[in-house]
Structures are given as structure tokens and as C-alpha cells.
C-alpha positions in Angstrom: -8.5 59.8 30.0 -8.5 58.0 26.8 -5.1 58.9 26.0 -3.8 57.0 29.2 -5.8 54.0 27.9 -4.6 54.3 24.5 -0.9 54.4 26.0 -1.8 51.3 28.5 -3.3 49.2 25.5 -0.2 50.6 23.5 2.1 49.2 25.9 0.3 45.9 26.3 0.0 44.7 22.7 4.0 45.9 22.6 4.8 43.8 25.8 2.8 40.6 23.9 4.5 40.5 20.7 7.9 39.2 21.9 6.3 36.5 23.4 3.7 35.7 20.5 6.2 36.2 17.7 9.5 34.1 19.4 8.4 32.3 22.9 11.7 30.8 23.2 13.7 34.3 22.5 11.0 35.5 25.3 12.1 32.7 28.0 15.5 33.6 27.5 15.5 37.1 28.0 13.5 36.3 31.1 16.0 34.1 32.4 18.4 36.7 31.5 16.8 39.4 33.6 16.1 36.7 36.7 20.0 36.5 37.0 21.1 40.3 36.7 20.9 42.2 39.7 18.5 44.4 41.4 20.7 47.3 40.7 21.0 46.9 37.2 17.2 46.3 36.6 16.4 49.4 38.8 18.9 51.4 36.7 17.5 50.0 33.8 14.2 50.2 34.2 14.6 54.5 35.6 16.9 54.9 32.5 13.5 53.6 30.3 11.2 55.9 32.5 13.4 59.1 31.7 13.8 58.4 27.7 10.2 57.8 28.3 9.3 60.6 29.6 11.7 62.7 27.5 10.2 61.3 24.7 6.6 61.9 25.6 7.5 65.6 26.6 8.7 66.0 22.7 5.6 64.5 21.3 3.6 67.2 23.5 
């Protein structure tokens, strides 16, 4: 159990540091993402899951 937290607060303090370090690089990129489609997000996004979970397989 606390590796699953570890990895949750992992992934939170990597989701803030875009935004902390360059707000206005960070609203773009959003904007960015609001105008591709739901395809490409969805591909995206399971194409990040996999090397994820390649990767994670690997460290174990």
C-alpha cells in the first residue's frame, strides 16, 4: 500500500511542476490538448499507460 501512494504523490508533485515552474507554457499546452481530438488523446493517453506499464514491469 505505500508503494501505490508513493507513485500517486510521485505523480502529483510531477503533474504540479509545469504549472508552478511556467504557468503560461502550462495554459498553452492545455489549450493545445482542448483542440486535438478525442482520438488522439485516447491514443495518447493508452500509448503513456503501456510505456508505463512496460516500464514499471522492468523496475520489478
Amino acid at each position: 500500500m505505500a508503494e501505490v501512494l508513493t507513485a500517486v504523490a510521485l505523480v502529483i508533485v510531477i503533474e504540479g511542476v509545469l504549472p508552478a515552474i511556467s504557468p503560461s507554457t502550462y495554459r498553452r499546452a492545455a489549450m493545445q490538448l482542448g483542440m486535438m481530438s478525442d482520438r488522439t488523446i485516447r491514443y495518447t493517453g493508452l500509448s503513456f499507460m503501456v510505456i508505463g506499464a512496460v516500464l514499471l514491469h522492468l523496475v520489478h
